[in-house]
N, C-alpha and C positions, 0 to 999 in steps of 0.2 A: 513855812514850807509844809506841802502834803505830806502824810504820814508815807513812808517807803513799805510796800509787802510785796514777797516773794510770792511769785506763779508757782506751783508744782502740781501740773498734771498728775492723776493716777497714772502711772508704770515706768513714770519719769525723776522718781525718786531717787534713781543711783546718780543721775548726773547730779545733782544739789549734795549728796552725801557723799558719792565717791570723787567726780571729777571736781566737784568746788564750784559750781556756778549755778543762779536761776536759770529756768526755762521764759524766765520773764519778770518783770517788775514791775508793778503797777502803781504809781504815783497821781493819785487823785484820778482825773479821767482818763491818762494816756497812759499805753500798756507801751513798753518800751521787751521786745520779745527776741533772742539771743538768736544767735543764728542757728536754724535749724537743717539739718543732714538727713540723707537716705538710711539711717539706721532705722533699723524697727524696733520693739520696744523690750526685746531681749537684747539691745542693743549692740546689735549683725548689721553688716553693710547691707542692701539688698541690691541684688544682682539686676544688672541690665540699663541702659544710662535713662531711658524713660519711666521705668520703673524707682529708681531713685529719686528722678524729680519729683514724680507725685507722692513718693513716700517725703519727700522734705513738706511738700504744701502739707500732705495731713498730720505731719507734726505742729508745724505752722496754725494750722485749724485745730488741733487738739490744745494747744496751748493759749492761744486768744479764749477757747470756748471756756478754757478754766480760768480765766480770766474776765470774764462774761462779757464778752466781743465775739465777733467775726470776722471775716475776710473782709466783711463790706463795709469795715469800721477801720480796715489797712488806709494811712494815709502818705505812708514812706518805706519803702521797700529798698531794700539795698542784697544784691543778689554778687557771689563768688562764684568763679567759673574757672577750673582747671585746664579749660578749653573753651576757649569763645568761640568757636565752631559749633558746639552745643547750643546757640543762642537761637535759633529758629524753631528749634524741638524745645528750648526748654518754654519761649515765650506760645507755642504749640500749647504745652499742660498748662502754663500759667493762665492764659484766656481762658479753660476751662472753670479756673477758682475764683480769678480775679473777674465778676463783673459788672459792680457798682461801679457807678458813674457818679463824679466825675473819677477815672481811674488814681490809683496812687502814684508820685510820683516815685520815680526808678532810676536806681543806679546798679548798674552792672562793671565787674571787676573783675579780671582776669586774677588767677590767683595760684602758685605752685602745689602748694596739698592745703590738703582741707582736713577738718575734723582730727590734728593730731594721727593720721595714718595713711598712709595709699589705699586708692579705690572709690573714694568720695570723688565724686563732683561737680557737686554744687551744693553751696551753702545759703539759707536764705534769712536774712534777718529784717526785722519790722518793727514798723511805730503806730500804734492803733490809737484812736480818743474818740471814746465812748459819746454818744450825744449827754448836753446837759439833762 
């Protein structure tokens, strides 16, 4: 079996120390990346439900990149929604991150809270593999 190593982005050290989990796992070529949230990296909701999606992708993107991946290396994407009514806005920002081809494939989930508090959401979690 591949050797297992912890992702930790710079500014995302409190989740691995305080809340207990990686921002990601890297196992040989495929980055296996936790679900990422609208917090910022003082880790604050941020305000406004478009403004949250794209603060999830660029955790999403901060965390692949310290992982040395990309968005265009996403091959599974699995998305939480506190509201599937959100789903036009959020697949709106996602088109903007997501646009290698062939797309990842996608699962969307309605979900009652997110992130351990009210005010989140959407949560986005991903399975990246690096070319050989």
């Amino acid at each position: 079996m591949s050797e297992r190593k912890a992702v930790i982005p710079a500014g995302m050290e409190a989740v691995y120390e305080k809340i207990g989990y990686a921002p990601a796992v890297k196992v040989g070529n495929t980055i296996y990346v936790s679900g990422q949230i609208g917090r910022d990296m003082a880790m604050q909701l941020v305000e406004g439900r478009e403004a949250q999606i794209v603060q999830a992708f660029e955790n999403l993107k901060l965390v692949l990149s310290a992982a040395g991946a990309s968005l265009g290396d996403v091959v599974d994407l699995t998305t939480y929604h506190t509201d599937m009514r959100d789903l036009p806005l959020f697949m709106k920002v996602r088109d903007q991150y997501l646009t290698t081809h062939p797309l990842p494939a996608w699962t969307a989930v309605g979900a009652h809270m997110l992130g351990g508090a009210a005010g989140y959401i959407v949560e986005i979690k991903a399975v990246a593999v690096l070319p050989d």
